[in-house]
N, C-alpha and C positions, 0 to 999 in steps of 0.2 A: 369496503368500508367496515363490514363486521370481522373481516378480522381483524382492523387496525383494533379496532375497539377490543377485542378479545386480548391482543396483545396487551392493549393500555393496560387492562383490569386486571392482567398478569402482573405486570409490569411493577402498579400499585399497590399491589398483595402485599411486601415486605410493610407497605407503609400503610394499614388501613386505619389509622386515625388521619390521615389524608386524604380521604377520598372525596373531600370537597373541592378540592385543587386542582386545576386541569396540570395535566402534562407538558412541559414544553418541551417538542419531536423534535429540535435542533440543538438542544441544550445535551453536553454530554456529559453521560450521566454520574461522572463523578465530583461534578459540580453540581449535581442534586444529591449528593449525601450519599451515594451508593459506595458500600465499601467490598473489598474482597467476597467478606462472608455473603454479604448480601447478592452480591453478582453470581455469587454461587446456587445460591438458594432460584434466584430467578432461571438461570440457567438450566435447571433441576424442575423448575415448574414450567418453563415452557416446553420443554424437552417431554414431560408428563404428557404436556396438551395436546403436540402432536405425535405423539409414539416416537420420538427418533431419541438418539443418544447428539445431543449437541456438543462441539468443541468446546474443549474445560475454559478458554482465551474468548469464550465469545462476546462478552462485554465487553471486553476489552478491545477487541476487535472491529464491531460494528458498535462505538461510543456512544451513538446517540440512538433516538427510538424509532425516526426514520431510518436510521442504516440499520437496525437491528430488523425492524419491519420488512425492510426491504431486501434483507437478505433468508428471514423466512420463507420470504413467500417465494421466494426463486428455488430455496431447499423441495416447496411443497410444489411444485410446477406453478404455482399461481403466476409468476412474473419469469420475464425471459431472463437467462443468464445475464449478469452483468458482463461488458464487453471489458476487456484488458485494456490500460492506459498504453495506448501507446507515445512511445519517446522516440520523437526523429532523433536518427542516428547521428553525429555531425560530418561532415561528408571532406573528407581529407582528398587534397588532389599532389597528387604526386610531383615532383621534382623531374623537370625533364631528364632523360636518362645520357650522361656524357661518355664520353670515348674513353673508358678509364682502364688504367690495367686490371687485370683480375683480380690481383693481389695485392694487397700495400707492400706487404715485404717484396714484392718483386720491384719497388719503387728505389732509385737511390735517396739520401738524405735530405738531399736539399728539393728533389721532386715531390718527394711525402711531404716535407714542410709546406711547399707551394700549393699542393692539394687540399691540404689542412684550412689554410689558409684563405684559400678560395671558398672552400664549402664554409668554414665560419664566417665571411662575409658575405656570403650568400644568404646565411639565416641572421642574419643582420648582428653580428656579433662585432 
């Protein structure tokens, strides 16, 4: 909790005639008025507070002040890595396999046609 709070007070530094105003941690932050320059400058003081050089994108990247939070403290060992999304794959099943010649060209005209012909109204063509 103190470092959420460290964060916030970083956070709010660009804005200290603000500092009556709570934060809202879901709100990203370029719909609270945070502009480039500004993202930079926080960038540059959080990066201060704990010794590391942060990515130039990092506002950008973690939008809000939960995911900015939360990706601190995973930098600083405090919180376990985030785990990767994973995306099922979609899972294609193959066409049963037919007694075909090797080669179309080794097909006469009117065989290639017929083969044609079958595999498009096979994929419903």
């Amino acid at each position: 909790m103190a470092f959420e709070r460290q964060i916030a007070e970083t956070e709010d530094a660009p804005h200290q005639c603000l500092d009556d105003l709570p934060l809202e941690q879901q709100r990203p932050f370029a719909e609270l008025g945070l502009d480039s320059l500004m993202a930079v400058e926080l960038r540059n003081a959080l990066g201060a507070a704990i010794g590391r050089v942060l990515p130039t994108s990092l506002v950008f990247d973690y939008p809000t002040a939960d995911a900015l939070v939360a990706y601190l403290a995973m930098e600083l060992g405090l919180a376990a890595p985030l785990a990767p999304a994973v995306v099922p794959l979609p899972i294609h099943i193959a066409a049963p396999v037919s007694a075909e010649p090797a080669a179309i060209e080794d097909l006469a005209d009117d065989d290639a046609l017929a083969l044609l012909e079958r595999k498009l109204s096979h994929a419903g063509f």
